[in-house]
C-alpha positions in Angstrom: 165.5 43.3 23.6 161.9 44.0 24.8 159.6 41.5 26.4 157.3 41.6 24.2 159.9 41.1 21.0 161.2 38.3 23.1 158.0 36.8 23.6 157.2 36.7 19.7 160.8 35.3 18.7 160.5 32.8 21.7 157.1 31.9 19.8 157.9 31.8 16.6 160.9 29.5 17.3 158.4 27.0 19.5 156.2 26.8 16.0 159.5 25.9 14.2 160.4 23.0 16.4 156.6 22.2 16.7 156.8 22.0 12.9 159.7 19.7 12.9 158.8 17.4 15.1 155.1 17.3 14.5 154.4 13.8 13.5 155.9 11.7 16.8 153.6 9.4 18.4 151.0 10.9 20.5 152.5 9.4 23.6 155.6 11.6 23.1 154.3 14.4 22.0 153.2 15.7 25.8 157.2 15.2 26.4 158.3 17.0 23.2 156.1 20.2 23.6 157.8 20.8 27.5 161.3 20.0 25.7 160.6 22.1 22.6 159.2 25.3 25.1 162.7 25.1 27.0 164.2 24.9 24.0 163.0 27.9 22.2 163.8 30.3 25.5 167.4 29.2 24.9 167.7 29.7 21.9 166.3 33.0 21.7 168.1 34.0 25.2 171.2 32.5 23.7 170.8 35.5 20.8 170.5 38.0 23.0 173.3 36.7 24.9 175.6 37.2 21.5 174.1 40.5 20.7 176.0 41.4 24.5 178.9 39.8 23.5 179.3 41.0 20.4 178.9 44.8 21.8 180.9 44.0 25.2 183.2 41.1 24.6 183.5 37.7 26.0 186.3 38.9 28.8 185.8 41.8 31.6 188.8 43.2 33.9 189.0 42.3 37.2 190.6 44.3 40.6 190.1 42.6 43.8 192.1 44.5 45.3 196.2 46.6 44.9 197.6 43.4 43.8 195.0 40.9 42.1 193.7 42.7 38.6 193.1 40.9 35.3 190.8 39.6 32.5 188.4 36.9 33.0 185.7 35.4 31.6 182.3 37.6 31.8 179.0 36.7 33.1 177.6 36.6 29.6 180.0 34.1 28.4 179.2 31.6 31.2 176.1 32.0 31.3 176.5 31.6 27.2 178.3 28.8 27.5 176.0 27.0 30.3 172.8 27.6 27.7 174.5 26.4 25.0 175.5 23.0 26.6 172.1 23.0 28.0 170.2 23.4 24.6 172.4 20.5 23.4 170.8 18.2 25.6 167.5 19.3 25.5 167.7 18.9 21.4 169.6 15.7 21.8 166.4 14.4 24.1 164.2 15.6 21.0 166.5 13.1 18.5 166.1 10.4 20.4 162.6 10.5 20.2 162.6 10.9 16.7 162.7 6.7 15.0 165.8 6.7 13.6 164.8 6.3 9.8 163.9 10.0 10.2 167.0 11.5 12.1 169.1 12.7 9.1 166.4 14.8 7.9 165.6 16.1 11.6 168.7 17.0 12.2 168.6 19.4 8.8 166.0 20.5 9.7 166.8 21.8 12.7 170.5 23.0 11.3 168.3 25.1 8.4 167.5 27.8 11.2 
């Protein structure tokens, strides 16, 4: 993926969130937008991520020498799996903020991607 097409999914993905979570409290709002930038890097970076594994796999041989040779994990699927718990936290940071009367609908919101 380009730069500049990862730039314009990155933003259009921080307008989504933005959108969603538009009416906080002022006071939180300074905390939301640093939360929601991280947010939409890793998601976007997490589909570029799948694109790779979809075309390479999620496992890569292995030969560190005559007798050790294998499958293991790749670096895409770490680092796949270390975004993914990572975006969970930051979007579980952006619920709590939310009052709770107005999680439900949050939450589908943010599942209707």
């Amino acid at each position: 993926m380009a730069n500049y097409e990862k730039e314009k999914l990155i933003k259009k993905e921080t307008n989504r969130l933005k959108k969603i979570f538009a009416d906080l409290e002022p006071n939180k709002l300074k905390t939301v937008d640093a939360l929601i930038a991280r947010a939409a890097f890793i998601t976007v970076s997490l589909q570029e991520l799948e694109e790779q594994l979809n075309r390479d796999g999620w496992v890569e041989e292995y030969n560190n020498g005559r007798l050790q040779s294998g499958l293991k994990k790749s670096a895409a699927a770490e680092v796949h799996i270390s975004l993914t718990k990572n975006l969970n936290a930051i979007m579980k940071q952006l619920l709590d903020l939310v009052p709770p009367a107005q999680k439900e609908s949050r939450l589908t919101e943010l599942m209707n991607t």
